[in-house]
N, C-alpha and C positions, 0 to 999 in steps of 0.2 A: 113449304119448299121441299120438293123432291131429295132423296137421299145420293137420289144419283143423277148423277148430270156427267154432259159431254161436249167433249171439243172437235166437229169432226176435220176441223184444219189441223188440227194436230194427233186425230187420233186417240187423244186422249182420253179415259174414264176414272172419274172423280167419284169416290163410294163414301158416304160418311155418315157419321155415327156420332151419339151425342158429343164427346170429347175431342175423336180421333177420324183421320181422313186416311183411305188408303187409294191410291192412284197406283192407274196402268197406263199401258197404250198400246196400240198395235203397230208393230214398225214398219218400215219401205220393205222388209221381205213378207210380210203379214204374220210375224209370230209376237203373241202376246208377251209384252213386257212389263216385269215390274218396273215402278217409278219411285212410290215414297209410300210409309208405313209408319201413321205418327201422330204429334199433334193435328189440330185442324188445320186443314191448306180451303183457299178458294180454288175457283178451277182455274184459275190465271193463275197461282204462283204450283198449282201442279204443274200447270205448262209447260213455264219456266225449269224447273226443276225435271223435266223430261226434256228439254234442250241443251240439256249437258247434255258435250258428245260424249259416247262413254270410251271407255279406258282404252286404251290399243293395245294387243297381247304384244308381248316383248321380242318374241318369236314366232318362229314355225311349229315351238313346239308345244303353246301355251294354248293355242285354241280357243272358243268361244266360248265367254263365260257363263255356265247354266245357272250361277246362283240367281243372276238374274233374271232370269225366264220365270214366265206364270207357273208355266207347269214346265220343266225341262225334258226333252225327249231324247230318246238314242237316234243319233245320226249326223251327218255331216261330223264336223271338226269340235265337236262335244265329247267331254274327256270326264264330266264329274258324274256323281249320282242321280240316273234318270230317274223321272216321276211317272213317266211312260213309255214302254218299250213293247213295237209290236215285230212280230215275226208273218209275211206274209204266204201264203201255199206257195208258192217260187218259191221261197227262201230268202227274196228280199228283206231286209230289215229297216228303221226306220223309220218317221212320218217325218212330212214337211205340210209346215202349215201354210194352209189358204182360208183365206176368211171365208166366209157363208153366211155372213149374217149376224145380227144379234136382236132381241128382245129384253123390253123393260117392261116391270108390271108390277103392281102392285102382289103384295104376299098373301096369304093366307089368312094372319094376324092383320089388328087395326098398326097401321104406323108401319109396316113391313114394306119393302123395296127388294125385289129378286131382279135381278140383270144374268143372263144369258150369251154367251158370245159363243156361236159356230164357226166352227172351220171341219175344211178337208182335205185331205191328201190329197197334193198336188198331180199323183198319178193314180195312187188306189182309192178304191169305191169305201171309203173308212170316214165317216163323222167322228169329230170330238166335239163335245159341249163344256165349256169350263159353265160351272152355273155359282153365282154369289147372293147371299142373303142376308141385309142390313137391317135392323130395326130403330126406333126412334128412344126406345128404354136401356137401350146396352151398347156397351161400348163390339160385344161379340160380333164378330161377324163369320157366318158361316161359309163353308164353300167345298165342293164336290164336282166329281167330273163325271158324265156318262159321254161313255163310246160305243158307235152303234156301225155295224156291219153292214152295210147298203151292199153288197157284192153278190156271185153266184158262190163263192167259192169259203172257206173257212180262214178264220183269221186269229192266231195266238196273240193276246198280250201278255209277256213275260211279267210285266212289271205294270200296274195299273195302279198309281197312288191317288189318293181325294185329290190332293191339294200340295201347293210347295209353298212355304214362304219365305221371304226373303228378308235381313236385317238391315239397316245401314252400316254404313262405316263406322265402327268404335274404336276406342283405340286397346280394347281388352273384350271379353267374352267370357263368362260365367256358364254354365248351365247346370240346372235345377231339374232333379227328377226321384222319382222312389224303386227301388230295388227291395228283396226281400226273398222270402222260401216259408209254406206251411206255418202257421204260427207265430211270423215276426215279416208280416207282409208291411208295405209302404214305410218302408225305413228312407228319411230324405237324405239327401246328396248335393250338395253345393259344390261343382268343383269347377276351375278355370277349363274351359273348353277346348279339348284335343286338336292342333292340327289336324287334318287327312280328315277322317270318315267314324264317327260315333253311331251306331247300330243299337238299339234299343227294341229289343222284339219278344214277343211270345209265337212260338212254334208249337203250342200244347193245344191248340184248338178251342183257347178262352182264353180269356183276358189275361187272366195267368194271377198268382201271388209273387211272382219274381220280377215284374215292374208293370208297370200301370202304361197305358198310351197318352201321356201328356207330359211334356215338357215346359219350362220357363228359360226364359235366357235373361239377361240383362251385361253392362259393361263391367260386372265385378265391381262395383262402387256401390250396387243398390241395397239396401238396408228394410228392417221389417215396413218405415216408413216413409224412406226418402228414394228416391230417383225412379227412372222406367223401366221396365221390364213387358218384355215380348212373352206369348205364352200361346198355346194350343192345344188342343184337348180331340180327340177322335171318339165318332159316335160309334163303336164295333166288340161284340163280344165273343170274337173269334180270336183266329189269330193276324197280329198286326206287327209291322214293322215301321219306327220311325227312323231316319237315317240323318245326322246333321252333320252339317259338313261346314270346316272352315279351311279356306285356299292360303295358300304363302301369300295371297298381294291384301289378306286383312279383310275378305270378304267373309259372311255369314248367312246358312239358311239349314233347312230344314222340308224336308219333305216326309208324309206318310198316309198309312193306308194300310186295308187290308192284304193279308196275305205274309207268305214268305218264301223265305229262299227254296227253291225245287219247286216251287208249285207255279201255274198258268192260268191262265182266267181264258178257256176258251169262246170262241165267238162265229156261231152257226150264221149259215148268209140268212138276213135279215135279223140276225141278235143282238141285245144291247144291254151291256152291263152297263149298271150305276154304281158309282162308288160311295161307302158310309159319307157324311161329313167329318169333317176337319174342321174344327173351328178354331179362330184365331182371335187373340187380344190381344191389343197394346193400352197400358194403364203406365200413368204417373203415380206418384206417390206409394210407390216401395213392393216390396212383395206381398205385404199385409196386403194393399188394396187390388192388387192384383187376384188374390182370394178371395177379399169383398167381392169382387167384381165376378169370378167365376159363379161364387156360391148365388148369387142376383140372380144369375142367369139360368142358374140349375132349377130356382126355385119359381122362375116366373116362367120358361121357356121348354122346361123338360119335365119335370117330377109330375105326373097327372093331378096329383090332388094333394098339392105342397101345401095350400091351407090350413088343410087338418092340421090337428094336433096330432102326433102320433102314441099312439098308447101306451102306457107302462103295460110292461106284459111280462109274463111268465113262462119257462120253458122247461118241460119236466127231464131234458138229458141227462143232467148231472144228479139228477134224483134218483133216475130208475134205469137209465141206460136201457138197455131191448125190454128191460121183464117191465110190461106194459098190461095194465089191464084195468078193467073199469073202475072194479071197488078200491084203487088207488089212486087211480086218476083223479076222481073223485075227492078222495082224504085230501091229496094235493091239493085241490080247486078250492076246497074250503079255507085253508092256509090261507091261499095266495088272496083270494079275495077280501079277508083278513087284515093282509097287510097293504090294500087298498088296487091289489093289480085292476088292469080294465081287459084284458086282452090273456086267456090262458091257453098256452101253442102244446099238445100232444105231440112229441118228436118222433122218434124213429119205433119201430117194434109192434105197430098196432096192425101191420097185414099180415096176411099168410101165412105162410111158413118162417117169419121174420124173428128169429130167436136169439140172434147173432147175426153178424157181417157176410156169412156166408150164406146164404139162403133167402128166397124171398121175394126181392128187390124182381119187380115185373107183377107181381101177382097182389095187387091192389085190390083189394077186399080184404074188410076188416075179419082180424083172427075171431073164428067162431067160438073154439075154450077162452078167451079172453075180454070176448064179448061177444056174448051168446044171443044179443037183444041188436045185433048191429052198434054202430056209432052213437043213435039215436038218443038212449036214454043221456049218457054223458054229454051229447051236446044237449040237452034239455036244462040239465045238472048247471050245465056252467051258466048260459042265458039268466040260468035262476038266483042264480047270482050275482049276476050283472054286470058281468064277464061278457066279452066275445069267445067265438072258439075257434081255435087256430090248430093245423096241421100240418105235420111235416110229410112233403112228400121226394120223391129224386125221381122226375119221369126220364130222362134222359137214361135212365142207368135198367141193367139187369145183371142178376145172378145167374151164373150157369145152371145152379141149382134152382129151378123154376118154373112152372108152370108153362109160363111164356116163352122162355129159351128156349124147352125142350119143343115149343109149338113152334118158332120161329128161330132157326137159329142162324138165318142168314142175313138177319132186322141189323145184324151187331156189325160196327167196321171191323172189315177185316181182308183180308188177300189167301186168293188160295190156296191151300198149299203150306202158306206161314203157321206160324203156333200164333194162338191169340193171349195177348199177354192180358194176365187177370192183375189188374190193382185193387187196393184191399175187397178181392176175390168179384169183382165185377166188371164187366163190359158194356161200353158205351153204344148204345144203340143209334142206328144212321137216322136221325133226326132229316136227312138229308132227303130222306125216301118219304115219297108224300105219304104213302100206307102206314109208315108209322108213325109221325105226326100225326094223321087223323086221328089215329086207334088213341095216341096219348091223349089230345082234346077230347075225344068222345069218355073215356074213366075222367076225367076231371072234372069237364062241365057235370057229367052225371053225378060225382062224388060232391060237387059243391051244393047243386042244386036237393038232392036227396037228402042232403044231414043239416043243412042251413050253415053250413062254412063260411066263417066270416075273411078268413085268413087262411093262406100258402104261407108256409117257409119252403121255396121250393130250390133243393138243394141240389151238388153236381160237384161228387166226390172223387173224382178221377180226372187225368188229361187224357187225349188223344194217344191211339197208336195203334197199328195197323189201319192206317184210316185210307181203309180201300171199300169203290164202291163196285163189285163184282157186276155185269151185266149192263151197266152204264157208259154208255162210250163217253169218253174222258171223266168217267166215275173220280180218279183219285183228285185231279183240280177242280172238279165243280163241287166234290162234298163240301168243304169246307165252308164255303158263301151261302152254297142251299142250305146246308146247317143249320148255318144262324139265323136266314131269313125262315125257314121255316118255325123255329122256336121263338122268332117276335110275330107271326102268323100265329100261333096256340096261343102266347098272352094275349094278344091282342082280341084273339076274340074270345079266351074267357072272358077278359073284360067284358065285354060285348054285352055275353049272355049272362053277367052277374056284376051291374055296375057297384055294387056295394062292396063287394070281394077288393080285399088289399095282399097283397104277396110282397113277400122278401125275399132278398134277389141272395144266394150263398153257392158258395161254391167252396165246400171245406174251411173255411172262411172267408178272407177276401180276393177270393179269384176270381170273382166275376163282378168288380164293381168300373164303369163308365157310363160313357153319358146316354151309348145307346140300351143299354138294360133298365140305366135310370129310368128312359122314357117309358118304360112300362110296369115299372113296380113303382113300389113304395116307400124302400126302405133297403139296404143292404147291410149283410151281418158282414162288418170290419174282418175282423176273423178268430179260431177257433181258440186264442190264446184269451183267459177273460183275467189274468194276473195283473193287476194295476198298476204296477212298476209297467210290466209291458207295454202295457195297452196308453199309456203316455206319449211313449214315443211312436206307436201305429194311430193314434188317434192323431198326432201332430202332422205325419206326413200324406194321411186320408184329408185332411181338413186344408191342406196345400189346396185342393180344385173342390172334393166334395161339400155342401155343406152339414154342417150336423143333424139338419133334420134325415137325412139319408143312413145317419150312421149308428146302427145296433150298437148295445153297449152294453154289460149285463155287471151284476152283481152277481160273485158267486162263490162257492166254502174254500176256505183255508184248512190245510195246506195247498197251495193251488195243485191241480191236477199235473200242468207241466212244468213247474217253475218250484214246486214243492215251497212255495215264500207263503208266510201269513204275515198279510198286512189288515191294521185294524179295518172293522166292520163301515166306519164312517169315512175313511179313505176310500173304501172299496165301490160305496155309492158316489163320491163326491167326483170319481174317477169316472164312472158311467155317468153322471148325469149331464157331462158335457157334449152325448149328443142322447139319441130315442132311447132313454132309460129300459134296462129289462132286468128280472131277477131270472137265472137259474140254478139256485144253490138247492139244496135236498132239505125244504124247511120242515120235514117231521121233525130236521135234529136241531133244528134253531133252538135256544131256548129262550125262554121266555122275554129275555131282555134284549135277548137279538132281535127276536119279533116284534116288541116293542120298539125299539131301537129304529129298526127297519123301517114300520109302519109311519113314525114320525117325518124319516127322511124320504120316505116316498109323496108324502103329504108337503113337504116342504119342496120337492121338486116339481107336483103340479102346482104349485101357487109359482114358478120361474121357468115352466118346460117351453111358453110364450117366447120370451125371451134366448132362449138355447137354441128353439127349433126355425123361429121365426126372425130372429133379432139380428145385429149385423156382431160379426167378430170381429174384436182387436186380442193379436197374440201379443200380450204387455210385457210379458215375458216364457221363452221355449222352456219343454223341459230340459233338466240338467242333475244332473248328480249328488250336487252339494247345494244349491241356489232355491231357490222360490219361483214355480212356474206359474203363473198368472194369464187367465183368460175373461175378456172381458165380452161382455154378448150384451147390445146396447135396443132399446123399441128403435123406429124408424125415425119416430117424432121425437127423442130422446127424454121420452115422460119417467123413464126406467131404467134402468142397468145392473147387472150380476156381472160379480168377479167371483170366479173358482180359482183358489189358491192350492199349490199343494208345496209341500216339502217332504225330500224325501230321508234325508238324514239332517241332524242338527248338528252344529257346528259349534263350538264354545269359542266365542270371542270373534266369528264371523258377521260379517256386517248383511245388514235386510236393511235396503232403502227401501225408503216409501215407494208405494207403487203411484206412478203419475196415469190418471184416465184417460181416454179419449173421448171423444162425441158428444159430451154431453150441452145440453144448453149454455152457453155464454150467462152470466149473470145469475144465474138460477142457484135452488136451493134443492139440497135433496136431503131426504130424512131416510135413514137407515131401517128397516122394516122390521128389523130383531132388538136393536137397544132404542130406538127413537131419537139417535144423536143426529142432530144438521149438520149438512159440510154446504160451505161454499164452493160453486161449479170453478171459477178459478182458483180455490186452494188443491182442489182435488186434481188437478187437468197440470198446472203448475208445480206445486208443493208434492202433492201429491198425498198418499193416503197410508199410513201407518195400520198395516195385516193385524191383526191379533189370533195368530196363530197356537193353537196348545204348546205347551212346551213338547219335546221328546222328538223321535226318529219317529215318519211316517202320517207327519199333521198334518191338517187338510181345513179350509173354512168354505162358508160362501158369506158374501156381500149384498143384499139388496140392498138397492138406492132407489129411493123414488120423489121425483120430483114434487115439487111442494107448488101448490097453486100461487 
């Protein structure tokens, strides 16, 4: 049965998805409307449910209501936040829709349904295409718009969002989102949702560490397991704007997309922007499965090579900081392979003039006093080991001080005339300009293929500013889209030319993790705070849309570099190993029982990284201050299960209920893989499971279960 069907007596389009149905139609003036956003409908009770007449505004002064429109446009008697707003050469403003058509067709993917619907400006030479992507594995369903300039003449759109969606009638509103700065990125937010207009954006020319592009809603009743919750995720690692809006008559929606405030999306006669996707979910059963259901989809639909297992790996920063050079690299390498790493990443310090922060950055080739023999011998070194070998690079970025600067110094955004503001002492070079995008592929593919590079950490230490493009006509609003599409044009065809090569997506930490970066790494480093206490609360609101196998983790020395906290050694892995385990602490000074210590629990995290990276998540219980935070990461077939417990202070005379499990087999038996004790599937699911936590401030366990034949 097709995903999508139609009514054309009524107009109607029936989209659906294994759980959930979303209907539209197009109404007697031909502007797309939403209909329903929900459990499953047939195309007969979508019908019905689009024959309700809709509401009558109370006055003159209430105007047409946009929540409901597909995409809502500027014009006519429209008062809320447009999804699209164009400016024509007259100076007219406005579209008004006319149908042109629509297409259905099968996807790209087996089980996939794309539906298409055209329209055009009832006077101007202007197409829009709303375009929808269904699959038969996920409840997600994607959606984007391109608009294309059929005219002689040039045409602004102020405002060009993917997508709008719209909620029903609740009798309350929640929304769910993460916020953060540097080192304490994806902090979540549950708060009752503001009349008028909520704004959530990055204007920094990446995704940003100060909130993420994806939202959840629900009616403020929904729980980690119980009720529905609406949610949407944007594929863009620019800069983006979501806008939600709820009206005095009890209406809710949401609109976004690339871009922000001051900026244009211009459109040359015969041009056509496309906008990222937007994708949208609606799940039952709680917020939990709402993140089930994202992390599915990240892992089936986006992540290129989700399979893998992602490596324990090592990163020499915290060891050596700049002062980089072979005969250490080396001593490292032996350590870490030691302590059973798979994967060892050389970070920053190994080009040029690279000695420090200030210098360097542009002039990629390895330092010749520091390695006199090139790359080569050390990656030979680590292979020998049985190690990959992984590199930190920041092609996006330059030093004034540089080779490259002084050879280019117009490559960098900037405006003439202005002062170019150095953040820690670098400028971002216009990615936007095909010349430099080329020049960045051509050192990269070159540097992978010549040293046998198995691994990018490819980082992006700065935001945006003066992001002007001198010589470009409408330079300062098209840099920011060329940007980005240019910088998934260079992964994309490293890729290409080195299908083996894996890269991590970093941006100072988590500033650059979604879903369109996902689609062409690996893996994204969380962010630069690696403190356990921290990194609990950043892993909880990363793990809201990402899943774990995406999320760098690391183990690293006490006293922590930012947080000046030392938490035991086995907290400090039990905290990483909840998503792609990594150490980088400076193990010359480990001693010997750490190293031991270490080695056991990196041993113990491949015999369960299946499970962490692969497996489904229940949060049993959030982190909390005084309480027992519990994660539970279950096989598909639920032959297995790990709970990661942690505590972070003990409490004398405070209560710890057993923890009750989710997913596992009905009736079944599982035997504990450390003591050999059996628990019954409904004692454990029921009753639940009594922790055996160490005593003290700072305890930590894990759990294997594994089912018993």
């Amino acid at each position: 049965m097709s995903p999508i069907s139609f009514a054309p007596d009524t107009g109607v389009w029936l989209l659906s998805t294994p759980r959930t149905s979303y209907a539209l139609r197009v109404d007697e003036t031909g502007a797309p409307c939403h209909v329903a956003w929900g459990p499953r409908l047939t195309l007969e009770e979508a019908e019905r449910i689009a024959a309700v007449p809709p509401a009558v505004a109370a006055s003159s002064f209430e105007g047409r209501p946009g929540v409901g429109e597909e995409l809502p446009v500027d014009g006519g008697t429209r008062y809320g936040p447009p999804s699209l707003q164009v400016r024509f050469e007259d100076g007219s403003r406005a579209f008004e829709w006319q149908p042109a058509g629509h297409d259905v067709r099968e996807g790209e993917g087996e089980g996939e349904g794309e539906l298409t619907l055209s329209f055009r400006d009832r006077r101007y030479p202007l197409r829009v295409e709303l375009h929808y992507r269904v699959r038969d594995d996920t409840d997600v369903i994607e959606r984007w718009t391109v608009v294309r300039n059929l005219g002689d003449e040039p045409v602004t759109l102020l405002r060009a969002d993917s997508a709008a969606w719209a909620l029903p009638l609740l009798r309350d509103y929640r929304l769910a989102h993460v916020t953060g700065q540097w080192s304490a990125e994806s902090r979540l937010h549950r708060d009752r949702l503001a009349h008028g207009e909520t704004v959530l954006t990055s204007r920094r020319g990446i995704t940003s560490h100060h909130a993420n592009p994806w939202v959840m809603l629900d009616s403020g009743e929904a729980t980690e397991d119980h009720g529905r919750v609406w949610s949407a995720a944007l594929a863009w690692s620019g800069s983006w704007r979501i806008t939600v809006q709820r009206t005095p008559d009890g209406r809710a929606g949401f609109t976004g997309g690339l871009g922000q405030d001051g900026t244009t999306v211009p459109l040359a006669p015969g041009e056509e922007f496309t906008a990222p996707p937007f994708a949208g979910l609606c799940t039952d059963g709680g917020l939990g499965a709402a993140s089930r259901a994202w992390h599915a989809y990240v892992l089936t639909h986006v992540l290129p090579h989700a399979r893998e297992d992602a490596p324990v790996l090592y990163n020499s920063w915290e060891a050596t900081g700049f002062d980089v050079d072979e005969v250490g690299q080396k001593a490292l390498a032996e350590r870490a392979a030691a302590l059973g790493v798979e994967l060892y990443v050389v970070d920053d310090g190994w080009f040029g003039a690279r000695r420090s922060d200030h210098a360097g950055l542009g002039d990629w080739t390895p330092a010749t006093d520091r390695f006199p023999d090139g790359l080569t011998p050390l990656v030979r070194a680590v292979h020998g080991l049985g190690m990959r070998f992984g590199l930190w690079v920041e092609p996006e970025m330059v030093n004034p001080d540089s080779d490259l600067y002084r050879r280019h110094p117009d490559w960098v955004l900037h405006f003439p005339g202005r002062p170019r503001s150095e953040l820690r002492n670098q400028l971002v070079l216009n990615f936007a300009r095909r010349e430099v995008a080329d020049w960045a592929y051509a050192w990269l593919t070159r540097l992978v293929a010549d040293h046998g590079i198995d691994f990018l950490k490819w980082d992006m230490n700065r935001a945006f500013s003066e992001a002007g493009w001198p010589g470009q006509q409408d330079g300062t609003d098209r840099l920011g889209p060329q940007y980005v599409r240019n910088l998934y044009g260079v992964l994309d065809r490293l890729r290409a030319d080195h299908p083996a090569l894996r890269i991590e997506s970093c941006s100072g930490g988590g500033g650059r993790v979604d879903l369109g970066i996902l689609a062409r790494t690996d893996q994204a480093w969380a962010s630069d705070n690696t403190d356990a206490a921290d990194r609990m609360w950043i892993q909880h609101g990363y793990g809201q849309v990402y899943p774990a196998r995406t999320m760098g983790a690391w183990v690293t020395d006490v006293p922590n570099q930012l947080t000046g906290r030392t938490v035991p050694l086995r907290f400090r892995f039990h905290v990483a190993m909840a998503g792609a385990l990594g150490i980088g602490g400076d193990l010359a000074h480990w001693s010997e029982d750490e190293l031991r210590e270490g080695a056991a629990l990196v041993a113990e995290y491949k015999k369960v990284r299946h499970l962490v990276q692969h497996g489904v998540l229940d949060r049993l219980a959030p982190p909390a201050e005084d309480s027992v935070a519990v994660l539970q990461y279950t096989a598909a077939d639920a032959a297995e299960t790990l709970l990661l417990a942690y505590r972070r202070v003990a409490r004398h005379g405070s209560p710890y209920p057993p923890v009750r499990l989710r997913g596992l087999t009905p009736s079944a038996r599982y035997r504990d893989a450390r003591t050999g004790a059996v628990h019954h599937s409904t004692v454990l699911g029921e009753y639940g499971l009594v922790l055996d936590l160490p005593v003290g401030d700072w305890s930590s366990t894990t759990v294997h279960l594994v089912r018993e034949a």
